[in-house]
ZAVORO-495242 format. One line per field, with one value per atom (N, C-alpha, C): residue number from 1; residue in one letter; chain; atom name; x, y, z. Coordinates in steps of 0.05 Angstrom, whole numbers. Each point is the difference from the previous one (the first is absolute). Example, Ala and Ser with C-alpha at 12.3 -4.5 7.8 and 13.67 -1.06 7.14 Angstrom:
<sites>
i (1	1	1	2	2	2) $
aa (A	A	A	S	S	S) $
ch (A	A	A	A	A	A) $
at (N	CA	C	N	CA	C) $
c1 (264	-18	18	-7	16	-15) $
c2 (-114	24	24	21	24	22) $
c3 (156	0	0	-14	1	14) $
</sites>
This chain:
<sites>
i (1	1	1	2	2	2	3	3	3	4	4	4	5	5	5	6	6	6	7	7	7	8	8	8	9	9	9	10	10	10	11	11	11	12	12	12	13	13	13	14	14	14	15	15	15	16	16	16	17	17	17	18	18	18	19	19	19	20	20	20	21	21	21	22	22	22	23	23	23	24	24	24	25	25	25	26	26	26	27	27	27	28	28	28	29	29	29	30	30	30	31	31	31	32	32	32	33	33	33	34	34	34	35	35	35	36	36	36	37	37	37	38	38	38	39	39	39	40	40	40	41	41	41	42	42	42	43	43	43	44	44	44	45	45	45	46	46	46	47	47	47	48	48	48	49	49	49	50	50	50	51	51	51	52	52	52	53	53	53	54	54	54	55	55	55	56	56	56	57	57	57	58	58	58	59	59	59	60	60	60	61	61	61	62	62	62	63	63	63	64	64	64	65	65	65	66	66	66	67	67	67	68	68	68	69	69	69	70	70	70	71	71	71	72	72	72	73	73	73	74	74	74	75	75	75	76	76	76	77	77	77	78	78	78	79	79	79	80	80	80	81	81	81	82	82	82	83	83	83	84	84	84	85	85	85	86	86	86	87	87	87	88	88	88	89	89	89	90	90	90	91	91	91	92	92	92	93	93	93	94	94	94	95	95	95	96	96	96	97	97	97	98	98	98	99	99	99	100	100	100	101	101	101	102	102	102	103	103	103	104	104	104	105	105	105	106	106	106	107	107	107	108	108	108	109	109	109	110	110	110	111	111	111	112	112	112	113	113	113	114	114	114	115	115	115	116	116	116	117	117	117	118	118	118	119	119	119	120	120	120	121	121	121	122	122	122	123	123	123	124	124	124	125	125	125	126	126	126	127	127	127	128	128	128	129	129	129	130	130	130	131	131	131	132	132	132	133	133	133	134	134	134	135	135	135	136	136	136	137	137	137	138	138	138	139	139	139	140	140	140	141	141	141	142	142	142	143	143	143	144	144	144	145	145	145	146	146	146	147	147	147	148	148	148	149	149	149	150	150	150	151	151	151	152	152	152	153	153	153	154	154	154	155	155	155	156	156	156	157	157	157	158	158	158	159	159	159	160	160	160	161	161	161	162	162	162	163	163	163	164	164	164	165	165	165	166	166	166	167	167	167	168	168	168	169	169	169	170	170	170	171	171	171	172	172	172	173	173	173	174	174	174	175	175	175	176	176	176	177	177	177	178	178	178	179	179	179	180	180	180	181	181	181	182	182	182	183	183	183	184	184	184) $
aa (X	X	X	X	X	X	X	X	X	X	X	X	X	X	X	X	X	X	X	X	X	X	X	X	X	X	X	X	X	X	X	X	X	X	X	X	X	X	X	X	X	X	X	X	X	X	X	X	X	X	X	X	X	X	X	X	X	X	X	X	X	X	X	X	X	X	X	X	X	X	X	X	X	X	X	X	X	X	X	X	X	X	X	X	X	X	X	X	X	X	X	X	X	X	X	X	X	X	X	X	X	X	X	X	X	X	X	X	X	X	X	X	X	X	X	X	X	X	X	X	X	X	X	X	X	X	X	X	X	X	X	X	X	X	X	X	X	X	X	X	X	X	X	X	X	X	X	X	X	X	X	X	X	X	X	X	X	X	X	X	X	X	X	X	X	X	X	X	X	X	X	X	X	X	X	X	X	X	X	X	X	X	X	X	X	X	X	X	X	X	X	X	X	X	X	X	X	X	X	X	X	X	X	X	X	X	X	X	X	X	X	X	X	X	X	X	X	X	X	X	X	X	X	X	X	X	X	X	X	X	X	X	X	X	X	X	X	X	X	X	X	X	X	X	X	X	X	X	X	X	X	X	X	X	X	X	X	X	X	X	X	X	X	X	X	X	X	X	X	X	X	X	X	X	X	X	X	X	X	X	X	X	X	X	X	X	X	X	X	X	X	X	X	X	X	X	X	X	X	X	X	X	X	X	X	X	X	X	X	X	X	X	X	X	X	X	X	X	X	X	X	X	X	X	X	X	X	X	X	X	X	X	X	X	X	X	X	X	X	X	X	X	X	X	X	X	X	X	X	X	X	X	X	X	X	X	X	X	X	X	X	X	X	X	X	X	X	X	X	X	X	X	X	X	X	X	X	X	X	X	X	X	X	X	X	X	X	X	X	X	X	X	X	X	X	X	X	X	X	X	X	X	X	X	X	X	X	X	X	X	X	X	X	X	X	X	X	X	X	X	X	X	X	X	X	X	X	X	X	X	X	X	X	X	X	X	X	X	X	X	X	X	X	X	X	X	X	X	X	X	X	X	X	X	X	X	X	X	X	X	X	X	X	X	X	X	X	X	X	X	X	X	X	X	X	X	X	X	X	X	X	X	X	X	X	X	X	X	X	X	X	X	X	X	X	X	X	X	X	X	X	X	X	X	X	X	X	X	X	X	X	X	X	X	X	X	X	X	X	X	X	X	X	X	X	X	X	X	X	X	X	X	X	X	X	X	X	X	X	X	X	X	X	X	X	X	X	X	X	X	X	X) $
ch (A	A	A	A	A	A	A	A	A	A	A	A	A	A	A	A	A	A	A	A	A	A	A	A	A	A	A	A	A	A	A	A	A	A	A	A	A	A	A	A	A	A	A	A	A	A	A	A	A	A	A	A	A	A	A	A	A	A	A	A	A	A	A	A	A	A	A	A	A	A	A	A	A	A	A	A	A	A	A	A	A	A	A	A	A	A	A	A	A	A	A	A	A	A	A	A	A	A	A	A	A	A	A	A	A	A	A	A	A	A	A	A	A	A	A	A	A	A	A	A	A	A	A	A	A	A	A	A	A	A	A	A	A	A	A	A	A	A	A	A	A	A	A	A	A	A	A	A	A	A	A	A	A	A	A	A	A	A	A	A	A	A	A	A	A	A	A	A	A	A	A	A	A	A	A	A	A	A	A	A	A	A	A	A	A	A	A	A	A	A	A	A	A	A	A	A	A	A	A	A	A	A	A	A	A	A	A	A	A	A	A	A	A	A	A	A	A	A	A	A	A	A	A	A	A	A	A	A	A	A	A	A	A	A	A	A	A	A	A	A	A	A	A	A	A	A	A	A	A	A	A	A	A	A	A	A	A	A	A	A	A	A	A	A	A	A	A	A	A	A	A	A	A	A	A	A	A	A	A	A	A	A	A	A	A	A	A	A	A	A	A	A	A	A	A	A	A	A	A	A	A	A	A	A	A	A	A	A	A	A	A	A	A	A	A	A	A	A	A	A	A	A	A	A	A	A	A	A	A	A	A	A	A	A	A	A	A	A	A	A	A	A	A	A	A	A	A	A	A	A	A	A	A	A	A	A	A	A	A	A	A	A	A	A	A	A	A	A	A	A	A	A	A	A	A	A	A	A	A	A	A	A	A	A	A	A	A	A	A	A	A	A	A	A	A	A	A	A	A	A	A	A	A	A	A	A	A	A	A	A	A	A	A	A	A	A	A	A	A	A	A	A	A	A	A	A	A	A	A	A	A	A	A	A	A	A	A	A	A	A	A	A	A	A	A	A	A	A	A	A	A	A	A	A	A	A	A	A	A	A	A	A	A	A	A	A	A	A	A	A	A	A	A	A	A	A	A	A	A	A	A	A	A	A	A	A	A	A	A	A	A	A	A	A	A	A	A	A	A	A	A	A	A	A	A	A	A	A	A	A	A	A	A	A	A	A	A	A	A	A	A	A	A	A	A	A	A	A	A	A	A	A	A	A	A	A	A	A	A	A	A	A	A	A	A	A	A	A	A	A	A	A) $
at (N	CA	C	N	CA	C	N	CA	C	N	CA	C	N	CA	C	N	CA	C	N	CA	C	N	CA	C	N	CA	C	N	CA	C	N	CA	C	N	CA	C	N	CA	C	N	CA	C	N	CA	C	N	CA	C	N	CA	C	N	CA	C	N	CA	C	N	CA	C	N	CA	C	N	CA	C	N	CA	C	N	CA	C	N	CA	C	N	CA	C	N	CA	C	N	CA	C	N	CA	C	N	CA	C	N	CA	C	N	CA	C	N	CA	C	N	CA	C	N	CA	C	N	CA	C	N	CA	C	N	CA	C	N	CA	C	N	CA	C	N	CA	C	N	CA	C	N	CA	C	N	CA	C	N	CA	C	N	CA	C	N	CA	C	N	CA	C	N	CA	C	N	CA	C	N	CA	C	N	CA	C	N	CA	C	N	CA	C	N	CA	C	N	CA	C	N	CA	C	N	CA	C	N	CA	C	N	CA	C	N	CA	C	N	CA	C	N	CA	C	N	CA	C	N	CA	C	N	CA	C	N	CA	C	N	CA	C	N	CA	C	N	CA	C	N	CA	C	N	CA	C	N	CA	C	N	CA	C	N	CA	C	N	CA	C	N	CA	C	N	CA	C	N	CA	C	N	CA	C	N	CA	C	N	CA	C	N	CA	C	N	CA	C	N	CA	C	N	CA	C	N	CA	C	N	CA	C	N	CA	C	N	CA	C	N	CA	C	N	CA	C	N	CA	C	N	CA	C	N	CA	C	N	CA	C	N	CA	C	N	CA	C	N	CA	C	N	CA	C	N	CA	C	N	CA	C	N	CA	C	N	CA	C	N	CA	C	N	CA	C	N	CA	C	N	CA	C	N	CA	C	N	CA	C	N	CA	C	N	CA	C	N	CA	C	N	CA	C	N	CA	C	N	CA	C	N	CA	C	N	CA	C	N	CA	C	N	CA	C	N	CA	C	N	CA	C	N	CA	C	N	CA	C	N	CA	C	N	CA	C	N	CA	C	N	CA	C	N	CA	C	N	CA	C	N	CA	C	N	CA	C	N	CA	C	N	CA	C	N	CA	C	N	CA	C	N	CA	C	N	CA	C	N	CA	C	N	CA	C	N	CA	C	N	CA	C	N	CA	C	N	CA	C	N	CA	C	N	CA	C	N	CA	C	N	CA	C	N	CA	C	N	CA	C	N	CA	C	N	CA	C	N	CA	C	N	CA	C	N	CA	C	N	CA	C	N	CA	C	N	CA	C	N	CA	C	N	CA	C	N	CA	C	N	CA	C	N	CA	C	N	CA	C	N	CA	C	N	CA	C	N	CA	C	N	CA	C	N	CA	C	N	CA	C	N	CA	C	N	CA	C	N	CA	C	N	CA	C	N	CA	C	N	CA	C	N	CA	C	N	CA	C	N	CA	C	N	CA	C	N	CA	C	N	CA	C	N	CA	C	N	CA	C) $
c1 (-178	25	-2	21	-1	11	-12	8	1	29	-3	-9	4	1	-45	-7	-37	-5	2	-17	-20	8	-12	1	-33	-5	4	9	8	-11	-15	-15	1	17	3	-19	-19	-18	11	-23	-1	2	11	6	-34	-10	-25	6	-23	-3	-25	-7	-28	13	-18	15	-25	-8	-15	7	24	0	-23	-13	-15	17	14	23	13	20	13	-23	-23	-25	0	-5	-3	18	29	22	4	-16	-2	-18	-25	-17	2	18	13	15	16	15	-4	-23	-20	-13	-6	-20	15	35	11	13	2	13	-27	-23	-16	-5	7	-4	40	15	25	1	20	-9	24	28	5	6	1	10	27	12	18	-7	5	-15	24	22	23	-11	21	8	22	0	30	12	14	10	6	19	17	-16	-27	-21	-20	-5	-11	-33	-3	-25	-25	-19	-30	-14	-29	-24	-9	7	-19	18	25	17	-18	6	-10	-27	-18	-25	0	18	2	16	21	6	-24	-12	-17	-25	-4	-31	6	30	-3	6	-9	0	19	11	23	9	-12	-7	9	4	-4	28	8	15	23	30	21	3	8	3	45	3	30	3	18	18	17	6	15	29	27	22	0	19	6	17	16	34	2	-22	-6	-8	9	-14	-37	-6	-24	-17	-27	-9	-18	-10	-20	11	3	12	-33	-13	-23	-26	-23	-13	-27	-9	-19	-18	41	-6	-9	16	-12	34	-10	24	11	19	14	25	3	31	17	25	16	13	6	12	18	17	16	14	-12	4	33	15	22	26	-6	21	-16	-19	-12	-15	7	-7	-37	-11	-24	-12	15	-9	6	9	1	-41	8	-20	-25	1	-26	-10	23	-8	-8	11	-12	-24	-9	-30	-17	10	-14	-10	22	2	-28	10	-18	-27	-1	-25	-23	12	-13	-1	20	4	-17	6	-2	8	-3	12	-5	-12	-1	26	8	12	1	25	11	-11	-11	-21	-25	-15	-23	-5	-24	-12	-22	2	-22	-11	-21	-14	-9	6	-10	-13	1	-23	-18	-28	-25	0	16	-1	9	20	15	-24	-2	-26	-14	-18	-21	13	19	12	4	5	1	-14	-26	-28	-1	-8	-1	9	31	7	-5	-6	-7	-23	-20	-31	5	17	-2	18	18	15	-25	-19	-14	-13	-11	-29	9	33	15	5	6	-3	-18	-34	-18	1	-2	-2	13	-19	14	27	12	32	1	-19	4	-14	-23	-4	24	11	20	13	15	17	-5	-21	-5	-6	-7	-4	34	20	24	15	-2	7	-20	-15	-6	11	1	18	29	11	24	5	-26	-1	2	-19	-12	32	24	17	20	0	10	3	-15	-16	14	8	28	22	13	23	13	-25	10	4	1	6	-25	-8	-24	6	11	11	1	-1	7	-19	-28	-22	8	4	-1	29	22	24	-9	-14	-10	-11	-26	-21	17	16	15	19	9	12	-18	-19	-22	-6	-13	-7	21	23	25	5	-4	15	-22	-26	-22	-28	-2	-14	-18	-9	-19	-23	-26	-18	18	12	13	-23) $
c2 (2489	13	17	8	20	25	21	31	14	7	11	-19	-22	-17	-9	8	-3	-20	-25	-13	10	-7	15	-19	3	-24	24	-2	13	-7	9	-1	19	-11	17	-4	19	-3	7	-1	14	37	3	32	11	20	15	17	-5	20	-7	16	-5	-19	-18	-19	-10	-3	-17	-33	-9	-28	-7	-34	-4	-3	-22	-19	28	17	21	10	17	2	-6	-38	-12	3	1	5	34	13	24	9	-9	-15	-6	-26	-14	13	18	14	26	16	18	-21	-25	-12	-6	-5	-8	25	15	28	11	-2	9	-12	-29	-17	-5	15	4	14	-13	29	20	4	10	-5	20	-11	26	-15	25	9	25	2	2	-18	12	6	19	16	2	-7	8	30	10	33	4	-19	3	9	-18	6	21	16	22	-10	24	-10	13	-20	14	6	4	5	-21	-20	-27	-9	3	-15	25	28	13	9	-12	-12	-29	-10	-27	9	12	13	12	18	11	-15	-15	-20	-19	-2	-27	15	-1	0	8	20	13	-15	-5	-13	-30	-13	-30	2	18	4	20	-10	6	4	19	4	0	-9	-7	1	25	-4	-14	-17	-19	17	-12	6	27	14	23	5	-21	-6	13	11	-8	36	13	27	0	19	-9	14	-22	25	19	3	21	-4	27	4	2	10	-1	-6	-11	-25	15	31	9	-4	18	3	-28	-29	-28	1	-15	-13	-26	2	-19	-13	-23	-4	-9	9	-6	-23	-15	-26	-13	-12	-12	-24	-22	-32	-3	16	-8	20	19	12	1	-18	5	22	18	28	5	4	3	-24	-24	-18	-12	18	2	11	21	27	-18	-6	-18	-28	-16	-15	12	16	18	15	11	4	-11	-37	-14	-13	2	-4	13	29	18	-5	-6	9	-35	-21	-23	-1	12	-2	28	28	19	12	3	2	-12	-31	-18	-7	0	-5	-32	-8	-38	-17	9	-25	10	8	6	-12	-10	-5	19	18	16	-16	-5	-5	26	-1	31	-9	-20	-11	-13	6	-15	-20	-5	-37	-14	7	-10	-1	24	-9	-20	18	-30	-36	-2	-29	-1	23	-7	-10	11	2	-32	-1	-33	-22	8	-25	10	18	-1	-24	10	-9	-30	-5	-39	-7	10	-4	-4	23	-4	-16	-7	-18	-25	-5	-35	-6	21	-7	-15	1	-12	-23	-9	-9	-28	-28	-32	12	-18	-1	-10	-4	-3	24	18	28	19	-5	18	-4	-22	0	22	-4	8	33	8	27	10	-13	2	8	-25	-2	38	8	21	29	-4	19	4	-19	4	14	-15	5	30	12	39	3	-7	6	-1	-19	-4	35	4	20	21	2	25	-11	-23	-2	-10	-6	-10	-37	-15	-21	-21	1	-12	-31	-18	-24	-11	23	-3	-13	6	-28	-15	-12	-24	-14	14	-9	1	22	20	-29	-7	-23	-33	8	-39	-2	25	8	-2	-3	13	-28	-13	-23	-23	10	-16	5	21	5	12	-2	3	-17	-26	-17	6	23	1	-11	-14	-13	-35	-3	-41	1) $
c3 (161	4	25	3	29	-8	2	4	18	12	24	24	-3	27	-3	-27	-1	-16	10	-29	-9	-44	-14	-21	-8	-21	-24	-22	-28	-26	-7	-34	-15	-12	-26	-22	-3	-11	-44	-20	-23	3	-17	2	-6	6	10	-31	-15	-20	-15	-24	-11	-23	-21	-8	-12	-21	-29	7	13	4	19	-7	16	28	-8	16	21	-22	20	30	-23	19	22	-7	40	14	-11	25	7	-19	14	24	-9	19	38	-10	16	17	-10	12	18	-18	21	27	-5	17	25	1	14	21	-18	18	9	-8	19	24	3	24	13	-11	18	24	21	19	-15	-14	-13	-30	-18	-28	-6	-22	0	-36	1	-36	-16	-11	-7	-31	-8	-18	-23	-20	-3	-10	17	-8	-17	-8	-34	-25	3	-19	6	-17	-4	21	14	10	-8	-14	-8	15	-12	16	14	-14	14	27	1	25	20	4	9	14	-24	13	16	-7	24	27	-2	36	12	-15	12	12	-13	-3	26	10	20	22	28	23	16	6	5	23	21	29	-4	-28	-1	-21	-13	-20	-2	-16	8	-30	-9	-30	-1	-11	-15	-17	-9	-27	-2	-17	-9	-18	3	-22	8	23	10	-1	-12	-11	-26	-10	-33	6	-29	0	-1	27	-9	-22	-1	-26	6	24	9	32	10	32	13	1	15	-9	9	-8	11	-8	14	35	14	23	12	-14	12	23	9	21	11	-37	-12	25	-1	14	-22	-5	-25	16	-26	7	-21	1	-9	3	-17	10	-13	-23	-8	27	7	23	31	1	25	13	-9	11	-4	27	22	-7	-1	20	22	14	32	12	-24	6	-2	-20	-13	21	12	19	26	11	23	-2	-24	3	-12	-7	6	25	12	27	14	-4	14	-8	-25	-10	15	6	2	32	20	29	9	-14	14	25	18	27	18	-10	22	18	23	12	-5	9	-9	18	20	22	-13	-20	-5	-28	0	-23	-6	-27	0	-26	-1	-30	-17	-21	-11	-25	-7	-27	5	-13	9	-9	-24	-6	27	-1	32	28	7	17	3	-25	-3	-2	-10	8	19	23	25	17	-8	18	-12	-20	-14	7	13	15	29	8	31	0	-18	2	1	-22	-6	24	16	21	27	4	25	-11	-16	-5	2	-2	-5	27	23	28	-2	-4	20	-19	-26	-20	5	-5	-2	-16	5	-14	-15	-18	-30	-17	10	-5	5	19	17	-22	-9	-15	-28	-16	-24	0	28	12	2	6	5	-34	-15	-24	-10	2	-15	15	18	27	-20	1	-11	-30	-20	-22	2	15	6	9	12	7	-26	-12	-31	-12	-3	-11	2	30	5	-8	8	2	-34	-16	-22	-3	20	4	-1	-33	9	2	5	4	32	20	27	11	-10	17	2	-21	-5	15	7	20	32	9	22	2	-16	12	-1	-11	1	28	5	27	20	2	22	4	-19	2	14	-11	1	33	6	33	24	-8	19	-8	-10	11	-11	-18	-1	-19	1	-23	10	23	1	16) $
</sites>
């Protein structure tokens, strides 16, 4: 999807709580495992419902720098106005209201003050796929063109990696082959 003009891959993960299910368990799991490797997550909430100890210990527990906490149903009386000094964005999917707010510091929170001719990288996953396809990129220069090739195919793969598109080798290398000769 796109927010704010950013493509943005979206997972909605299992709701985050303690849980005797095995099954529930793994998608709780699952769900810590994924927002820790997001470059953002958002922690929603719902306001309507009374808020415990345990939601509370989950705002707090995740990464302020990586994480956007949202109350949900702002349309709705809520049931607790402040969330121990957290810094909630209220939101409301049935009258709209701060999701303007809520897309704009997503915005902010994934661009920062990069200016629009600049690419800044600010996650080390991202990096490191960078460096990864630099490496298999210089090494496919000197490389027969059928190494080159397979050095290429993993270049892209490390590029996958950011963009979400893990399917693009495999078009990237039928193109390449198809319109530069290369490995006839």
């Amino acid at each position: 999807m796109s927010v704010a003009g950013i493509p943005v891959t979206a997972i909605d993960t299992a709701g985050i709580r303690d849980t005797a299910d095995a099954i529930e368990a793994s998608g709780v799991h699952r769900a810590r495992e994924l927002a820790s490797q997001a470059d953002l997550a958002l922690c929603l909430l719902d306001s309507h419902a009374p808020l415990g100890g345990e939601e509370l210990e989950l705002a707090r527990s995740l990464d302020p720098d990586r994480t956007l906490l949202v109350a949900s149903k702002s349309d709705l009386t809520p049931a607790w106005a402040e969330a121990g000094n957290l810094p909630f964005l209220r939101v409301s999917a049935f009258t709209g209201e701060g999701l303007a707010e809520l897309k704009d510091c997503v915005r902010q929170r994934l661009t920062g003050d990069a200016g629009s001719s600049e690419l800044w990288i600010t996650s080390d996953r991202h990096a490191q796929a960078l460096r990864l396809a630099r490496a298999h990129i210089e090494r496919a220069i000197d490389a027969p063109d059928d190494l080159a090739a397979l050095d290429l195919e993993e270049a892209l793969r490390a590029l996958a990696e950011i963009t979400g598109r893990a399917g693009i080798a495999e078009e990237a290398l039928e193109h390449i082959f198809a319109n530069f000769c290369v490995g006839k």
